[in-house]
N, C-alpha and C positions, 0 to 999 in steps of 0.2 A: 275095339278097346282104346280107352286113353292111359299114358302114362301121367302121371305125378309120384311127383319126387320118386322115383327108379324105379316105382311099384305099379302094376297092372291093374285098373281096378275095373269093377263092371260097370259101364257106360246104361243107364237108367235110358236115357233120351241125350238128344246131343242138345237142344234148345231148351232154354226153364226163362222162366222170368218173375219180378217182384216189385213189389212199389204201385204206384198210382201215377197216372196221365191222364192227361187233360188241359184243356185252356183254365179250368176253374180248378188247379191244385196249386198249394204253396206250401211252401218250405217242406216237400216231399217231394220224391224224385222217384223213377220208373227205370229197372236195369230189362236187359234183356242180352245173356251169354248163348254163343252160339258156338260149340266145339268144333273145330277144325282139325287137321290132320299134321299140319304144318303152318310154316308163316310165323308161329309168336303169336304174342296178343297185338292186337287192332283195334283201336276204341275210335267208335263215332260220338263224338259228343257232342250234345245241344242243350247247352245250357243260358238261362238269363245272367250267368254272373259269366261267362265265358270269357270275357276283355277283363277282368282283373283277378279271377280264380282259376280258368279254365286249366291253363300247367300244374295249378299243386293240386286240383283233383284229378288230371290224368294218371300224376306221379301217384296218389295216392290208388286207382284202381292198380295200376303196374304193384305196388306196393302189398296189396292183398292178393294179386293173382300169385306172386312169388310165395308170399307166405303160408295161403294154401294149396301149392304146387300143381298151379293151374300156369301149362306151359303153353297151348296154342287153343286161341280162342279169337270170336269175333264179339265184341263188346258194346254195346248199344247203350248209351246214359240220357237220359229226358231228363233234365235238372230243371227242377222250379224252385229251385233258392235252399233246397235243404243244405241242414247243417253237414257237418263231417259224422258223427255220432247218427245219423241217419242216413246218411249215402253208404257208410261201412255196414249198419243191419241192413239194405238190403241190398246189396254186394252179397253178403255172407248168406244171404238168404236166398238167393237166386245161384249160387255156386252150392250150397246143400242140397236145394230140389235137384241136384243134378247129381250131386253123388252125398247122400244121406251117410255114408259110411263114416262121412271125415265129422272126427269130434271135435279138431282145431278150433280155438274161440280167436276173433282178434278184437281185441280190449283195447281201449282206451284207457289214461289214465287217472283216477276220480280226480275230480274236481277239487281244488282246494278250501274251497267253503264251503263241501259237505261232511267235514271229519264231524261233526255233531251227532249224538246220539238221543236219547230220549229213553222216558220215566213210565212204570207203571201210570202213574195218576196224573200225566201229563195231561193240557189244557186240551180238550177235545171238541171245542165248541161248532167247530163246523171243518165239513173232509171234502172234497172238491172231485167228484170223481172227472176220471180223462180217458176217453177212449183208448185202450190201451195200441192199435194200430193206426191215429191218429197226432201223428208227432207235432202237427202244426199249433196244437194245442200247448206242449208239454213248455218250451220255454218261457212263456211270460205268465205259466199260473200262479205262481211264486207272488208275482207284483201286487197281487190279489190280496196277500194277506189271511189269505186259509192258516187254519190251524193244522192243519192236515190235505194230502193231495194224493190221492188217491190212484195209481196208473191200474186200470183194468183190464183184466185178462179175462174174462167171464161173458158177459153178457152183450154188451156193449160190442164186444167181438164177433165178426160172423165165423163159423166153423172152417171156414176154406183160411184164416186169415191168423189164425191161431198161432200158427208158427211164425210167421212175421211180428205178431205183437208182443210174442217174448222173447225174442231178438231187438225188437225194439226199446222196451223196457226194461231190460236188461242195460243196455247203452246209456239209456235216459238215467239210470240210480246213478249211472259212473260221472256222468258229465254234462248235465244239467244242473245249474242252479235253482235248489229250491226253494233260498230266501227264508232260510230254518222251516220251514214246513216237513210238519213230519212225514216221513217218504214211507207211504203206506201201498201194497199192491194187493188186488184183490184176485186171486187164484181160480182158478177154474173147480168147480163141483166134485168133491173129493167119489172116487180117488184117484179122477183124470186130473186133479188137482195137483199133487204130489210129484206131477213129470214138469207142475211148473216153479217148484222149490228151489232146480238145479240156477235156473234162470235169473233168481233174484238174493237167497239166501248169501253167497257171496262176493254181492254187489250194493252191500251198507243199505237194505231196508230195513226200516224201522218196525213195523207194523204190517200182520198178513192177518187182510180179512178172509174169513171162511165161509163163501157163500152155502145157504141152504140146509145149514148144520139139523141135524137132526138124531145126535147120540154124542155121549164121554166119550167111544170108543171112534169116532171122527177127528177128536182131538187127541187123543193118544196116537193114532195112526200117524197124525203130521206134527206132533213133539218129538214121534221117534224121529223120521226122515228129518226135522231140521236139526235135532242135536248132531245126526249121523254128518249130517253136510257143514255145520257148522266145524265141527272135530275134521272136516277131512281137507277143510280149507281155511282152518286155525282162525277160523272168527271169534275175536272176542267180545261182541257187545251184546246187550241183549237184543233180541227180538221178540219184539211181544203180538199177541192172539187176539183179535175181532171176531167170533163167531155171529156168524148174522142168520138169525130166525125167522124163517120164512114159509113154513109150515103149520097147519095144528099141531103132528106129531114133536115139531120142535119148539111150539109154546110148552106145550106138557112136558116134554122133558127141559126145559130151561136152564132149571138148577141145577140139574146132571151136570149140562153143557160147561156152565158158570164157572162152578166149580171140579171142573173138569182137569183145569192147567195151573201151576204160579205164574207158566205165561200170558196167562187171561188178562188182559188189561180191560176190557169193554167186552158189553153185548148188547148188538146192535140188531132192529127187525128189520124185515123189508116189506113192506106191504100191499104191494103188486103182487106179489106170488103167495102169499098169505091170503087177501080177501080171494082171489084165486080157487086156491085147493078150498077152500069155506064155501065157495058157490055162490058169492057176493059181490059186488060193485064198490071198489075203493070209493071212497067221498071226502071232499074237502075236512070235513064236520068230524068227520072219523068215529062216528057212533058205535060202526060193526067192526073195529079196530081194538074199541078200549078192554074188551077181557083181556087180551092179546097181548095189549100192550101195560096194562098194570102186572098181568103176570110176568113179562120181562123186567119191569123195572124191580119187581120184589126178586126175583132170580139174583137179579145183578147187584143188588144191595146185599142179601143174605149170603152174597161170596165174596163180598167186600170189592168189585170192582165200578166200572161205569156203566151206567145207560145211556144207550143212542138210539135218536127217535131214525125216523125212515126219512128218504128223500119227499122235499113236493116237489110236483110234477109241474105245477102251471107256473113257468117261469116266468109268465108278466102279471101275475096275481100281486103284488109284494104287500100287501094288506093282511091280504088271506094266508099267508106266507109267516107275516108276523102274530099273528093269531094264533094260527098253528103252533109256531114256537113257544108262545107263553102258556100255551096248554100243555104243550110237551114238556115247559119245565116244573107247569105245577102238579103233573103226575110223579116227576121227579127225575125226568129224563136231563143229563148233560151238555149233546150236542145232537146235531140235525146235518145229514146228509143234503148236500147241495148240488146239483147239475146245472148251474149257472152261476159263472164268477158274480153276477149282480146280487143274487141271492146272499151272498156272504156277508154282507156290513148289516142288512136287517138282522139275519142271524145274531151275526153277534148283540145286536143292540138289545132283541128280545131279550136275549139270555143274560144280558149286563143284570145286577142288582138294581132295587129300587133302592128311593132313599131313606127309605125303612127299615128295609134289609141291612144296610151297610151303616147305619145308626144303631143297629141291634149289635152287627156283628163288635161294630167298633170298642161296645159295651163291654161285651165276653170276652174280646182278647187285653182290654186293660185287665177287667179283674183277675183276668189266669194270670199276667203278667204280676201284680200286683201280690199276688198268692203267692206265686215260685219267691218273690224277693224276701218274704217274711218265711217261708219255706213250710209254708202250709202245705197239707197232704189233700185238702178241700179246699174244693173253689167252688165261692157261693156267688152269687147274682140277686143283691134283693136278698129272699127267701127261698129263691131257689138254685140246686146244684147243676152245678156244669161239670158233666162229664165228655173226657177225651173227644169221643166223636163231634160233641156238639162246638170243642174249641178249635177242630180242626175244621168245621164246615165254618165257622165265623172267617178262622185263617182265609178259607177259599172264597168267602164274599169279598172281605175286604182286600185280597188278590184280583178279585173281576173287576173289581170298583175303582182299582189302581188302573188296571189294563183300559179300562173303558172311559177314561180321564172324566172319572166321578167322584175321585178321590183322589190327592195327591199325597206321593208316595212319604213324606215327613208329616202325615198326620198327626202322630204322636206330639209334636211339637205344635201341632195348631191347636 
């Protein structure tokens, strides 16, 4: 038996460990707790920053063993430069494998440049996924310039490693800079999905993708569980739904899906596991893609939300890259998942307006504009009428046209 804090609990194994080692690991560190009987804690440490860190991350293991009334232990640290928000997940995660019982969190506190929130219809043009148990990734994706950054729990994860990587990202929402990038997490395959809500829900994500969605009643399930967690940890902001289509069965029901939530902001395919269940061979070309994929995009229009095309895979293609993307916008998709910070600036370029487009749009929002001041109830163009939808999409060119510095933003005046 060990004691913490006065209580008896049942001792699992005396030894647990977490983290990565090696000569080839950075900015992640490797714990390894060994229970003892007496003595207090005893930390061996080896660290690269040891001559000018090595005391406040001692103080800081002292610091968590007290908090989770961990009284005698031998303590083992291989530091390769991680930060503090990573040395404490996997502290906490090597003191769990050993006694699962304890629900204690030790939190950081956010960030003060992540109080930012985000919009149904916000700018989705490209999402950056990051292994979700791969921290050496997560601080400089931000510099990147993604519209979204995506921490992944799902796939990207191996099954042994699951519990580290939301512990990991869990830390990572509180105290990484993400450079207004929308802090997007993608959940594990419902409804082992749903045990990873507790982990991010109230730690300011913006956006939870729903991998492999294949029913409304998928997203009823995880609107219950997030309002429940939201209400029980008085979040007020929203959180909004990426369901991602990776199926036949979840082409066919698309619109179900779409229209499923008001917190549906996008729906987004995956098409590795699409051409998959199909019995087909993904392709650059994406031939045996497009039913798939025009029926998503009509889903996500007929529910009033966004379409998001699927990652490409060949991250030194950047031609085939851009191609891709001007197809994906002329089916009428918004944004294209990324697995390489390079891949982001083509992205956006594809997706920028021509100067056709933003010549057009420039058109339609003078006339609307021109309409409201004489306080007309119709806005004509020419001979023909401009309704709502079409002033707001003009709005949203000549927005990418601004963003893409292909328009400056005092147009009006030029």
């Amino acid at each position: 038996m060990t004691i913490l804090k006065g209580k008896i609990m049942r001792q699992y194994k005396n030894k647990s460990t977490a983290g990565k080692r090696g000569d080839s690991i950075r900015s992640d560190c490797y714990f390894e707790i060994e229970l003892k009987d007496s003595a207090g804690i005893k930390i061996n440490l080896k660290s690269k920053v040891d001559s000018m860190y090595g005391e406040s991350i001692k103080q800081m293991i002292l610091d968590m063993s007290k908090f989770f009334g961990l009284k005698d232990a031998k303590i083992l640290l291989e530091d390769n430069g991680a930060l503090p928000f990573v040395l404490a997940a996997r502290f906490e995660l090597a003191f769990k494998r050993l006694f699962p019982e304890n629900k204690k969190e030790y939190l950081f506190p956010f960030h003060e440049k992540n109080s930012y929130s985000t919009k149904k219809d916000q700018l989705r043009r490209s999402r950056l996924y990051l292994p979700g148990n791969e921290p050496k990734f997560f601080v400089n994706a931000g510099l990147h310039s993604p519209d979204g950054i995506i921490l992944d729990l799902e796939d990207s994860v191996a099954p042994s490693e699951k519990d580290a990587a939301q512990l990991l990202v869990r830390n990572a929402l509180r105290s990484v800079d993400f450079y207004n990038a929308e802090r997007m997490v993608r959940i594990n395959q419902l409804p082992n999905g749903l045990d990873d809500l507790k982990y991010i829900i109230p730690h300011n994500v913006n956006v939870i993708l729903i991998p492999k969605c294949e029913s409304a009643e998928q997203i009823h399930q995880l609107e219950k569980e997030v309002k429940k967690l939201k209400k029980q940890f008085n979040v007020k902001s929203d959180i909004f739904f990426m369901p991602i289509i990776e199926s036949a069965l979840g082409v066919i029901k698309a619109y179900e899906i779409a229209s499923a939530s008001k917190n549906n902001c996008a729906l987004a395919i995956g098409l590795e596991d699409y051409t998959a269940d199909i019995g087909t061979q993904r392709t650059n070309e994406g031939r045996e893609s497009i039913f798939a994929r025009q029926m998503l995009v009509n889903a996500a229009k007929a529910a009033g939300i966004q379409a998001i095309d699927t990652v490409f895979s060949d991250v030194s293609d950047m031609e085939a890259l851009r191609q891709s993307v001007i197809e994906a916008k002329s089916l009428g998709f918004e944004g294209k998942g990324c697995i390489h910070p390079r891949q982001i600036q083509v992205v956006h370029e594809a997706f920028a307006p021509t100067v056709e487009e933003i010549e057009k749009a420039k058109k339609i929002v003078l006339a609307f504009e021109d309409a409201e001041k004489k306080g007309l109830g119709v806005v004509a163009l020419g001979s023909k009428m401009i309704d709502p939808p079409v002033v707001k999409r003009a709005i949203r060119t000549i927005d990418l046209g601004i963003l893409n510095n292909l328009l400056d933003k005092n147009w009006r005046k030029q």
